[in-house]
GURO-596358 format. One record per residue (C-alpha): z, y, x; residue in one letter. Coordinates in Angstrom, 3 decimals. Layout:
<rs>
Z,Y,X,A
...
</rs>
This chain:
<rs>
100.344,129.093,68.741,X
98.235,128.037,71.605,X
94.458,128.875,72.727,X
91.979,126.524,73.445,X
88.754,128.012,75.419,X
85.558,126.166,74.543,X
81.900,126.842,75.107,X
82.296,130.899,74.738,X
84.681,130.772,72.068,X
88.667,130.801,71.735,X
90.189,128.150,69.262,X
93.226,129.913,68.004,X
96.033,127.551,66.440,X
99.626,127.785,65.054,X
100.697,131.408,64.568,X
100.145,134.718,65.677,X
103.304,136.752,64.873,X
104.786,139.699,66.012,X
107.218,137.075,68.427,X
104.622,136.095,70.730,X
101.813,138.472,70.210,X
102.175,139.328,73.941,X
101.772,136.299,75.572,X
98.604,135.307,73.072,X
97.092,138.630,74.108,X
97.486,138.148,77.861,X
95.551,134.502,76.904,X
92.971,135.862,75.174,X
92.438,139.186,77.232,X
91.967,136.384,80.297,X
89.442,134.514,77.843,X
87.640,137.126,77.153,X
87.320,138.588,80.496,X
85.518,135.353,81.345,X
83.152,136.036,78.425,X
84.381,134.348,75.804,X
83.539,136.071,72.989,X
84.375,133.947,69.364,X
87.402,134.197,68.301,X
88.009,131.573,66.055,X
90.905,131.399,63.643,X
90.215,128.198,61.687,X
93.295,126.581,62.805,X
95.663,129.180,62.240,X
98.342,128.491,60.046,X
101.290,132.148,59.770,X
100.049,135.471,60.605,X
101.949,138.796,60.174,X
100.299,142.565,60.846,X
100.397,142.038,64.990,X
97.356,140.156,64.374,X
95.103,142.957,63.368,X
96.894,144.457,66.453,X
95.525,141.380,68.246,X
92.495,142.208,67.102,X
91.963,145.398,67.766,X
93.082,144.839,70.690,X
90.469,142.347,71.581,X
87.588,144.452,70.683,X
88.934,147.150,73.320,X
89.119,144.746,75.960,X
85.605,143.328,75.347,X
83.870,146.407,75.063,X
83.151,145.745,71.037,X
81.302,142.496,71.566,X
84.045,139.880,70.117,X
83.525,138.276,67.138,X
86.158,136.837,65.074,X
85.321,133.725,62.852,X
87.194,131.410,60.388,X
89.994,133.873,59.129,X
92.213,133.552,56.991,X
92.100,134.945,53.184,X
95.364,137.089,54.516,X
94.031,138.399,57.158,X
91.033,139.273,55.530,X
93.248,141.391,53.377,X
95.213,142.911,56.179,X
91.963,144.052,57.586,X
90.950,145.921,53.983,X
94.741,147.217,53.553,X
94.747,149.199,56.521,X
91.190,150.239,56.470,X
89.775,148.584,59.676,X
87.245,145.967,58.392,X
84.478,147.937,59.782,X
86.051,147.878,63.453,X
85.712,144.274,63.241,X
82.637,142.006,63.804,X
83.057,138.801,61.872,X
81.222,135.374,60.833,X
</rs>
């Protein structure tokens, strides 16, 4: 997976899996330390449950201002399955 910064946003792509979860935190948490605060997962193509880990994890970092955009109809489900959909701003 890699992480493209744009205009306030993060472009995620590839996967976010429980095998490099770290090292895409440590991206994003630097991303959105600089105030980017999109997260946009148009362009990614495997998941597993260490993205709503991501997630969450995302929110705490940014105080609760991170949005997440463009994701996926799995994640989407993830979110509902383990009952955190309303911990999670997204477009």
């Amino acid at each position: 997976m890699t992480i493209q910064v744009g205009t306030g946003s993060l472009l995620l792509s590839g996967e976010l899996t429980i095998m490099n979860y770290i090292e895409r935190l440590e991206e994003a948490k630097a991303a959105l330390e600089q105030g980017h605060l999109t997260i946009d997962f148009a362009n990614v193509q495997d998941i597993d449950s260490s993205a709503i880990a991501f997630m969450l994890q995302c929110v705490r970092i940014s105080g609760g201002k991170v949005i997440f955009q463009s994701l996926p109809n799995t994640l989407n489900g993830l979110m509902s399955l383990y009952g955190v959909s309303d911990l999670l701003k997204t477009n």
